[in-house]
C-alpha positions in Angstrom: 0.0 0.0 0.0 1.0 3.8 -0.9 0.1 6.8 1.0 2.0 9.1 -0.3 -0.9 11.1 -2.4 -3.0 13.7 -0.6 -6.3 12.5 0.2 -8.9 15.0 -1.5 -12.7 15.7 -0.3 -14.3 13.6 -3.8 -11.9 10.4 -2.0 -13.1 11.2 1.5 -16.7 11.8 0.5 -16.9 8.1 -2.0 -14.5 5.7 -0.5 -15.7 3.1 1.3 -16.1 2.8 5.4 -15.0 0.1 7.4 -15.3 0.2 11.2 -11.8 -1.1 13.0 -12.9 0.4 16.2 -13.9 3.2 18.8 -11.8 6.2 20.0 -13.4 5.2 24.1 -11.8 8.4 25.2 -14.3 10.6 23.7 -17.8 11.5 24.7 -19.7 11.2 21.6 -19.5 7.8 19.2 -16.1 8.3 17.3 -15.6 5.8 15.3 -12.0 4.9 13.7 -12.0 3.5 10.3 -10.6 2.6 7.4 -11.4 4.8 3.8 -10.8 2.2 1.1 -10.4 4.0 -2.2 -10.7 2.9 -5.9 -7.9 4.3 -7.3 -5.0 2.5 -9.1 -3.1 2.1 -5.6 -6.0 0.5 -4.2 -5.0 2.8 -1.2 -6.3 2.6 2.5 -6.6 5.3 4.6 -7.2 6.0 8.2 -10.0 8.3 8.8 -12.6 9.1 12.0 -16.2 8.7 11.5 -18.4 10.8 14.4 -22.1 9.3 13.0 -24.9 12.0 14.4 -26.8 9.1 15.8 -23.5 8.9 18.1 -24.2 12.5 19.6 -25.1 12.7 23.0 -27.2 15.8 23.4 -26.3 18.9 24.6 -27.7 21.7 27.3 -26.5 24.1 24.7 -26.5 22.9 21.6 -29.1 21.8 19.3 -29.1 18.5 19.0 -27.9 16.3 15.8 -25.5 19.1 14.7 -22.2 18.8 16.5 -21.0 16.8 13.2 -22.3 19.7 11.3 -19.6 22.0 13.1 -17.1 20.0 12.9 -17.4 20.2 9.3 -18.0 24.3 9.7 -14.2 24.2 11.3 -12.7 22.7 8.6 -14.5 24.6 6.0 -13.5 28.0 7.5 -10.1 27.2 8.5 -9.6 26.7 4.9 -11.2 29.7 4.0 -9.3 31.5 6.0 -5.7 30.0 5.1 -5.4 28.6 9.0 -5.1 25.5 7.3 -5.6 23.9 10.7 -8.3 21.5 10.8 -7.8 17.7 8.9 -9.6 17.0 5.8 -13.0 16.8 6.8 -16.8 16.5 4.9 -20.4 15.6 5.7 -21.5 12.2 4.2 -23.4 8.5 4.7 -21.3 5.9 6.5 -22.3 2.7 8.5 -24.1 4.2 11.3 -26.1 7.0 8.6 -24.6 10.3 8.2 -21.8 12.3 10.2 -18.5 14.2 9.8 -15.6 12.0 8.8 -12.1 13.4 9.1 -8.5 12.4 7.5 -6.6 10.4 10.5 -3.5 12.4 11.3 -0.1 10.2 12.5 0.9 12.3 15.7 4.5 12.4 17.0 4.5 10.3 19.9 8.0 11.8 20.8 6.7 15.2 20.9 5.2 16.5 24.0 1.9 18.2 23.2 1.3 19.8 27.0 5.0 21.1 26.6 4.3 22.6 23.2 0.9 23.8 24.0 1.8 26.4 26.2 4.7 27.0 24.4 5.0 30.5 22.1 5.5 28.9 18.9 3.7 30.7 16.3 1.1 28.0 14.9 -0.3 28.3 18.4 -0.8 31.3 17.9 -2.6 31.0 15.1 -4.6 28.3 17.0 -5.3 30.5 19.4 -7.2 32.8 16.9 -9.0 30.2 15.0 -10.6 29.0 18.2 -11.8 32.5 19.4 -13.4 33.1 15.9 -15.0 29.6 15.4 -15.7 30.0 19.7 -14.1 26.8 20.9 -15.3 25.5 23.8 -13.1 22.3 23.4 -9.9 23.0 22.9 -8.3 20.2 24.8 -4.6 18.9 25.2 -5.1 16.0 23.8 -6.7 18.1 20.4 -3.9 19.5 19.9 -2.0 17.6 16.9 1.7 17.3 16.0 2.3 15.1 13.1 5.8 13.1 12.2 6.6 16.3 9.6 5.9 18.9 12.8 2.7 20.2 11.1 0.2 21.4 13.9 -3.4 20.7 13.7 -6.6 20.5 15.7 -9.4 18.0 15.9 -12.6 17.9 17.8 -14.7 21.0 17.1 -18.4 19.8 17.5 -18.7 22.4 20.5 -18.0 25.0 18.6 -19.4 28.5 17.2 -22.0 28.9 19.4 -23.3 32.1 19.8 -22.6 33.4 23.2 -18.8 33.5 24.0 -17.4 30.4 25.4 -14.1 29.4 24.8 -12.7 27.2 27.3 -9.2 26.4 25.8 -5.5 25.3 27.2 -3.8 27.8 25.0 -4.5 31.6 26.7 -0.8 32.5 27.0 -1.2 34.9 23.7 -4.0 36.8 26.0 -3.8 40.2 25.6 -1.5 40.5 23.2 -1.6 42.9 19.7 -2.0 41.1 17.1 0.2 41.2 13.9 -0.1 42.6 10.8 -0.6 39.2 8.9 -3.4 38.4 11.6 -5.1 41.8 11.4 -5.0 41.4 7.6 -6.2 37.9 7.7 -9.6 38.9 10.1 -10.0 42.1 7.7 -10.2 39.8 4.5 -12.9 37.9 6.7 -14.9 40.9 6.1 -14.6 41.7 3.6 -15.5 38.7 1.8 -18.0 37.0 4.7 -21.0 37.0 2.5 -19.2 34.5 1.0 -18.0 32.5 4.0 -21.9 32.4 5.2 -23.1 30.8 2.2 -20.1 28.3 2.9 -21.2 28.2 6.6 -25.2 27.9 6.3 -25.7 24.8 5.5 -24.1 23.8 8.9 -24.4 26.1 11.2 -27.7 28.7 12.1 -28.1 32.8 11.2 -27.9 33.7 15.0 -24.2 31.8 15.0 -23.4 33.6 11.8 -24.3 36.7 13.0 -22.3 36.4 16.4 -18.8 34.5 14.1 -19.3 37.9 12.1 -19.7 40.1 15.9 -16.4 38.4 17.0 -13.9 39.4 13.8 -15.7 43.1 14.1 -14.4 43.1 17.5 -11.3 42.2 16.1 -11.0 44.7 14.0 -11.3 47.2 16.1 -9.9 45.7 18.5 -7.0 43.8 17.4 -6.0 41.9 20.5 -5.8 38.3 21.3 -9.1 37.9 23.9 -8.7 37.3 27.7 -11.2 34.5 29.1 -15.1 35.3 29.7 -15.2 36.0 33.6 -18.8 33.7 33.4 -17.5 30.9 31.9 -14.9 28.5 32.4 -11.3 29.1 30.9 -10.2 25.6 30.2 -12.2 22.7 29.7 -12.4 19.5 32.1 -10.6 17.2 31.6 -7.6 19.6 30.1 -6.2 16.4 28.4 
């Protein structure tokens, strides 16, 4: 078998899904498969299915859409150029429909806690994708580093609600200015978001469009990395 080629959405959206277990660590039913493609390599790939019949429901979410948001993540980290958040679409799978995500090989000599509160600039950037998308999951254990050193983040079903709760392990960038590649990257936000919410609105409601667009206008003006809300937790439980 050969990995080597980049997986692409068509592949991830019309391969075939085989269950080889369950991730037990999570909360909701995440599933770990294997994405058997038709291609001339006959190639297998490791992917996570989350099936929305898997969702526990939520105080504070509506219920059946946490794969929906996961999908939102992905779709506007790309948008953005974050580049963040695996491979990830909305399809059918063994257990119906649900988000299914490109597995990423982590470094297991790298240590994540370590890193995570380290100042390396792709946590930084971390740091402001999960205030825009509102992360209220951003856990140490979501925090990916793969074999090439490539950062990425997994696990954003609790996301872009629209009151402001981000409970994250990465707040050591509170405070600070941002730069002016990060100012420039929330002002291009704006200035194309009627775009991103026809990219967004399939998955996500107008009231949590409205508030992703209130949080890059603060921003704007206020071009600061955010502190925590004093009503709501900082960091989620458990932080790993």
């Amino acid at each position: 078998m050969n990995a080597s080629t980049q997986l692409t959405a068509a592949e991830l959206s019309t391969g075939e899904l085989v269950v080889a277990g369950r991730l037990v660590d999570a909360s909701n039913a995440t599933l770990f498969c294997e994405l058997k493609l038709e291609n001339e390599l006959n190639e297998v790939r490791k992917v996570v299915y989350k099936p929305i019949a898997g969702e526990r429901p939520l105080w504070d979410f509506p219920e059946g859409n946490l794969a929906g948001r996961e999908v939102a993540a992905y779709l506007l980290s790309e948008f953005a150029d974050f580049d963040l958040v695996p491979l990830t679409v909305m399809r059918d799978g063994p257990f119906g429909p649900g988000a299914v995500q490109e597995w990423i090989e982590v470094d297991p000599d790298r240590d994540v806690i370590a890193f995570a509160q380290s100042d390396d600039c792709s946590l930084r950037a971390m740091a402001l994708f999960d205030f825009i998308i509102n992360n209220t999951d951003r856990k140490f254990g979501h925090v990916l580093l793969d074999r090439q050193g490539a950062l990425f983040g997994c696990d954003h079903g609790v996301s872009f609600h629209r009151d402001f709760k981000l409970r994250t392990v990465i707040w050591q960038f509170a405070g600070l200015e941002m730069d002016l590649e990060e100012r420039t990257q929330i002002q291009n936000l704006l200035a194309d978001f009627e775009s991103l919410d026809k990219i967004l609105s399939p998955f996500i409601n107008s009231e949590e469009v409205a508030a992703l667009k209130s949080r890059l206008e603060m921003l704007s003006k206020e071009p600061r990395f955010p502190y925590p809300n004093p009503n709501w937790p900082a960091i989620p439980w458990p932080p790993v």
